[in-house]
C-alpha positions as CSV (number, residue, x, y, z in Angstrom):
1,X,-40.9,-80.7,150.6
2,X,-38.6,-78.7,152.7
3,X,-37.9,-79.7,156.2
4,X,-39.5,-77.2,158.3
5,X,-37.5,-74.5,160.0
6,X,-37.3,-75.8,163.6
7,X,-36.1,-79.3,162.0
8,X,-33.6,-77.5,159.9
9,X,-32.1,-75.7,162.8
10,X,-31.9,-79.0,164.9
11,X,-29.9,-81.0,162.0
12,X,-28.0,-77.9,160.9
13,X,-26.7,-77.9,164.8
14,X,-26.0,-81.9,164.8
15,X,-24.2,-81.5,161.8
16,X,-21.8,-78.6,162.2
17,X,-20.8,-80.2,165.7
18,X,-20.0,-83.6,164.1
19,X,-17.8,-81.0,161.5
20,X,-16.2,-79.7,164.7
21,X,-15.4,-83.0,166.4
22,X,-14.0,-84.2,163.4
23,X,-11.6,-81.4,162.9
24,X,-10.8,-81.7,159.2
25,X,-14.3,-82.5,158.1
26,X,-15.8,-79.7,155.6
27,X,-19.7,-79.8,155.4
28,X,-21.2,-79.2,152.3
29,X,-25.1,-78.2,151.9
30,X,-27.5,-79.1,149.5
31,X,-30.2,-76.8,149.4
32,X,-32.7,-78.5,147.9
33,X,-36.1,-79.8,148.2
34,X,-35.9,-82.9,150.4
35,X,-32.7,-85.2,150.6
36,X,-29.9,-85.3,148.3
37,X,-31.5,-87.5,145.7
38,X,-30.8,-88.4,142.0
39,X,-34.4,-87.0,141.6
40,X,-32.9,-83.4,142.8
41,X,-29.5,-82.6,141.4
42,X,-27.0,-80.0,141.9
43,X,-24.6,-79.9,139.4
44,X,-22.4,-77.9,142.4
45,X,-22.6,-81.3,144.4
46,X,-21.2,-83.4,142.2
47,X,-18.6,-80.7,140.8
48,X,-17.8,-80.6,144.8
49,X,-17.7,-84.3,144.8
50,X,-15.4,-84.9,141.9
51,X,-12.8,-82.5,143.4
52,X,-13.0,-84.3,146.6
53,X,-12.3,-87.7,144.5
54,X,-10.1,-87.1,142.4
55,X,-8.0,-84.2,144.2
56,X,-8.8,-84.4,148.0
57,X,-9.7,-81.1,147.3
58,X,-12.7,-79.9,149.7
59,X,-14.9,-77.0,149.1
60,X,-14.8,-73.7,151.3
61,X,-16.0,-73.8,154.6
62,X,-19.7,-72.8,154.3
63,X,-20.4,-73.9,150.6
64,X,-24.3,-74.2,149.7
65,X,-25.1,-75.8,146.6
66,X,-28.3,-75.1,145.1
67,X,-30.5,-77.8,143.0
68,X,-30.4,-77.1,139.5
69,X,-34.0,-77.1,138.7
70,X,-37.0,-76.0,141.0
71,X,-39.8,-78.1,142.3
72,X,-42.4,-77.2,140.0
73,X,-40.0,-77.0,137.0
74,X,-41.3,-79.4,134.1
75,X,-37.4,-80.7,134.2
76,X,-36.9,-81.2,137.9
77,X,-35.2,-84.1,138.4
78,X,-33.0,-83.7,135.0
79,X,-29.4,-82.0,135.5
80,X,-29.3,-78.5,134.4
81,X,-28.0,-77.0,131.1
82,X,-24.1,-76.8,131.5
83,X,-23.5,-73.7,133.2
């Protein structure tokens, strides 16, 4: 379940200040359903993430992943096909 909109707003603004404060920090999204969980992947998050590791490479300013599957899909929680 989706965080309703007046919650999203209020940790949306939390989190680009802490981005701000820390001056090289790039925030990532995950727009999915709920918290980042191995139950709802995004193949973009852990493509992100694997930069990050092994390059110090960060994604663009203003990068939102999506999850790969949908909440009804009969595969949510699997990774999606290779894209």
């Amino acid at each position: 379940m989706k965080c309703p909109a007046p919650c999203r707003n209020d940790q949306s603004r939390s989190v680009r200040r802490a981005e701000r404060r820390l001056g090289n920090a790039v925030l990532l999204t995950h727009d999915g359903y709920g918290h980042v969980s191995h139950a709802d992947p995004s193949t973009c998050v852990m493509q992100a993430l694997g930069r990050y590791f092994t390059g110090l490479t960060t994604p663009a300013r203003g990068t939102i992943c999506p999850s790969d599957r949908g909440p009804f899909d009969p595969d949510f929680g699997q990774p999606a096909a290779s894209r």
